[in-house]
VMD Tcl script that builds the backbone (N, CA, C; Angstrom):
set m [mol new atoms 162]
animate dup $m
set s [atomselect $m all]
$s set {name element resname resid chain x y z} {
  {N N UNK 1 A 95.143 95.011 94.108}
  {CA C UNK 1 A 94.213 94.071 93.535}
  {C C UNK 1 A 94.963 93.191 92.537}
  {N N UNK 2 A 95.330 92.090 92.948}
  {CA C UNK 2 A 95.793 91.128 91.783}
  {C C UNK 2 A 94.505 90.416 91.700}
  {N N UNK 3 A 94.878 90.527 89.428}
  {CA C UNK 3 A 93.378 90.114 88.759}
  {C C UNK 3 A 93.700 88.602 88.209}
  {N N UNK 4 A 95.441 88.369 88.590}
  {CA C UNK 4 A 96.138 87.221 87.654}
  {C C UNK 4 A 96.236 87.173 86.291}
  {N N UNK 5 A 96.054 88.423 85.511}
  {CA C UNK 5 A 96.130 88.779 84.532}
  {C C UNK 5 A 97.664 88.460 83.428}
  {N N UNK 6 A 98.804 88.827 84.855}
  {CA C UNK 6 A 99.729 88.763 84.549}
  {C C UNK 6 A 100.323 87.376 84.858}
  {N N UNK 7 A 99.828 86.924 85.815}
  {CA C UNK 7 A 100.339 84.912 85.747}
  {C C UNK 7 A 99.931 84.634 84.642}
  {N N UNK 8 A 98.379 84.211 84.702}
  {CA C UNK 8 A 97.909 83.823 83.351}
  {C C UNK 8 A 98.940 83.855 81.865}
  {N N UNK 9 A 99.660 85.005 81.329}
  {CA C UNK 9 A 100.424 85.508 80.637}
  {C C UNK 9 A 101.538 84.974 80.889}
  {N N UNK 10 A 102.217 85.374 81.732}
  {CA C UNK 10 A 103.643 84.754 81.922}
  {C C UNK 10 A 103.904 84.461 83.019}
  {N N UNK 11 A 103.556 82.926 83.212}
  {CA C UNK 11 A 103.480 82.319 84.431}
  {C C UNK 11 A 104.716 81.547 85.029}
  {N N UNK 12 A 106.070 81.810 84.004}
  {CA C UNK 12 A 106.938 81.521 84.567}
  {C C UNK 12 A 107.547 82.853 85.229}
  {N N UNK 13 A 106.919 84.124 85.338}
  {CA C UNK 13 A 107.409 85.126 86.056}
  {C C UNK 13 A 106.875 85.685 87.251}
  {N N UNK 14 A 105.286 85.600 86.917}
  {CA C UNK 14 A 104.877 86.176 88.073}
  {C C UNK 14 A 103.589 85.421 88.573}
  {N N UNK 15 A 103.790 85.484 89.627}
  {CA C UNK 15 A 102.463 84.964 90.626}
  {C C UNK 15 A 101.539 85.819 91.629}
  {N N UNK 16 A 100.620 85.270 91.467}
  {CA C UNK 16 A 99.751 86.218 92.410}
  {C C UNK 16 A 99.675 85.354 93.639}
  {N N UNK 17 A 99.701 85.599 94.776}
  {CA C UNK 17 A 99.797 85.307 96.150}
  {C C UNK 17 A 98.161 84.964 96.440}
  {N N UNK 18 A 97.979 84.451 97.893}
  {CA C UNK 18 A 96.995 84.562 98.187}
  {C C UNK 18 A 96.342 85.763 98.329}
  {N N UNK 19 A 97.104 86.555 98.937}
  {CA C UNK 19 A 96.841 88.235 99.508}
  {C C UNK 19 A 96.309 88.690 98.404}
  {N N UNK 20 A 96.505 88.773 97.042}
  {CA C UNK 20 A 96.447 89.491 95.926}
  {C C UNK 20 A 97.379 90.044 95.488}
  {N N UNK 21 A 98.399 89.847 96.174}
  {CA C UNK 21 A 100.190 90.875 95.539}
  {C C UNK 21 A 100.632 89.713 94.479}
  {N N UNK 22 A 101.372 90.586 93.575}
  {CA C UNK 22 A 101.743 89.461 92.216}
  {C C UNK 22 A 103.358 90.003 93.171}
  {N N UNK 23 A 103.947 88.926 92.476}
  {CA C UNK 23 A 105.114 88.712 93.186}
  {C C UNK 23 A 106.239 88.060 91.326}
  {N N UNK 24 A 107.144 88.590 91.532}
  {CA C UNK 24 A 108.022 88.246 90.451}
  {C C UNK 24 A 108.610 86.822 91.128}
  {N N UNK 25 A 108.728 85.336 90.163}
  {CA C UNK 25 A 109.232 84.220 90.693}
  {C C UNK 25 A 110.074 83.865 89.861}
  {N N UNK 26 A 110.108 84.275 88.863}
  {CA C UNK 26 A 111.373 83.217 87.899}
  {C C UNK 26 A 112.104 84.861 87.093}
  {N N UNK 27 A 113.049 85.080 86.407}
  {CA C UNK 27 A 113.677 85.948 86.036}
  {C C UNK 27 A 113.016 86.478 84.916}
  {N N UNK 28 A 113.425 87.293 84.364}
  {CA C UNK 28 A 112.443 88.023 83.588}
  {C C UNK 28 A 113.373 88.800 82.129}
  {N N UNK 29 A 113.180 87.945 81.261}
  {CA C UNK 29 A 113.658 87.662 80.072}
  {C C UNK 29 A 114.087 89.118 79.857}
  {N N UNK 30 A 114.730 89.480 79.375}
  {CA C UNK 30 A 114.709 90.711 78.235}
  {C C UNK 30 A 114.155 90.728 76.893}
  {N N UNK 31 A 113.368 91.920 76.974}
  {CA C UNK 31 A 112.578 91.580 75.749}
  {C C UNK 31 A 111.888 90.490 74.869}
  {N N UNK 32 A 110.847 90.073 76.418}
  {CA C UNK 32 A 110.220 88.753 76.409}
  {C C UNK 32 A 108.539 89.097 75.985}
  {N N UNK 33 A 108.377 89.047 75.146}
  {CA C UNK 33 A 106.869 88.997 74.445}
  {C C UNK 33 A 105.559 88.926 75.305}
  {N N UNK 34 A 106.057 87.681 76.115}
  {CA C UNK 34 A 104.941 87.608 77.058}
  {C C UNK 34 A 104.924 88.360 78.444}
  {N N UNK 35 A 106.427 88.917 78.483}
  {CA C UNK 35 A 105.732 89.797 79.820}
  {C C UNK 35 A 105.891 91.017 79.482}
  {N N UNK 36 A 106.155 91.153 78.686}
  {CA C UNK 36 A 105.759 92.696 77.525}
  {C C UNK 36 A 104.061 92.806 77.688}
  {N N UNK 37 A 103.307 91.702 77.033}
  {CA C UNK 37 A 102.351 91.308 77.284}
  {C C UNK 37 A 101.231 91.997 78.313}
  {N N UNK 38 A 101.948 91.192 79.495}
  {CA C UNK 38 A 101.352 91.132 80.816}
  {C C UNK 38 A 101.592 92.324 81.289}
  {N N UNK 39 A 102.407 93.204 80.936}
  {CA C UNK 39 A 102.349 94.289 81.726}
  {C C UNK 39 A 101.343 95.221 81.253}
  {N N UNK 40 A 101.246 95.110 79.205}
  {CA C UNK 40 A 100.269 95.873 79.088}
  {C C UNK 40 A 98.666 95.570 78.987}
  {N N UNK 41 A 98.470 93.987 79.765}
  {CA C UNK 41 A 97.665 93.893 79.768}
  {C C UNK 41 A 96.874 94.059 81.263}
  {N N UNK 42 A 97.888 94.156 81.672}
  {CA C UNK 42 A 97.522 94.587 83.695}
  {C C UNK 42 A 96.499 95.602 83.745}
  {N N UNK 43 A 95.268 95.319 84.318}
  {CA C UNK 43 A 94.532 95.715 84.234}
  {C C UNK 43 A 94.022 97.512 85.137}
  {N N UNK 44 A 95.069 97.056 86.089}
  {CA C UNK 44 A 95.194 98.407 87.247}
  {C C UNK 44 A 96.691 98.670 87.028}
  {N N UNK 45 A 97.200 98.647 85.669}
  {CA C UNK 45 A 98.481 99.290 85.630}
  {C C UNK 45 A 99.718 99.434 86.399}
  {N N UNK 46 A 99.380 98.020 87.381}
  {CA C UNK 46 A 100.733 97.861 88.656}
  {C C UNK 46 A 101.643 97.686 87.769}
  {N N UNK 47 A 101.838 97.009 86.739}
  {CA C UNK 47 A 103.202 96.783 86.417}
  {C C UNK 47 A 103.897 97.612 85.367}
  {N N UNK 48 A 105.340 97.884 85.636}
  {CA C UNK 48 A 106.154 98.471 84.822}
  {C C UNK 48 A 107.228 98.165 84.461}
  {N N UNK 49 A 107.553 98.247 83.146}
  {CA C UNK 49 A 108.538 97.438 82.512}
  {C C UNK 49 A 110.207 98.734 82.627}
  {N N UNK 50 A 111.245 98.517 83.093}
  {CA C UNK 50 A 112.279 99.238 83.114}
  {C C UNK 50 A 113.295 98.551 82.961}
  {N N UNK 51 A 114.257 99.459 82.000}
  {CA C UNK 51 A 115.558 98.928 81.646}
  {C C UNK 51 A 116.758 99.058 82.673}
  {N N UNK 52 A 117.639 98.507 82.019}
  {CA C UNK 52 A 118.803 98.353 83.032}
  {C C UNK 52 A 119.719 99.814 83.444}
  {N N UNK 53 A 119.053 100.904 82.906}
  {CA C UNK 53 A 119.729 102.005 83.417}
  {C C UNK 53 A 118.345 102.947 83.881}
  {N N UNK 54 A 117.713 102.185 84.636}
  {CA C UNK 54 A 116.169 102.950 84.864}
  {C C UNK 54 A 116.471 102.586 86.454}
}
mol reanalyze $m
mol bondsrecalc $m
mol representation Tube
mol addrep $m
């Protein structure tokens, strides 16, 4: 279920498709506020934030 919760937020990263799949489109900052954000504002908890030795 994409709610666009997370475009809305940081819409230079992720998009929601027609289908409803959010899809990552632009790179994804390190320790970027807004998709810090978006992940904890995802409403069905799809997204997860992991570091570079994860």
């Amino acid at each position: 279920m994409g709610t666009g919760a997370c475009e809305y937020t940081a819409p230079d990263v992720f998009e929601v498709g027609d289908e409803g799949v959010v899809k990552i489109i632009g790179p994804v900052p390190e320790d970027d506020k807004k998709v810090r954000d978006a992940v904890a504002e995802c409403p069905v908890g799809a997204l997860k934030l992991l570091g570079p030795d994860d």
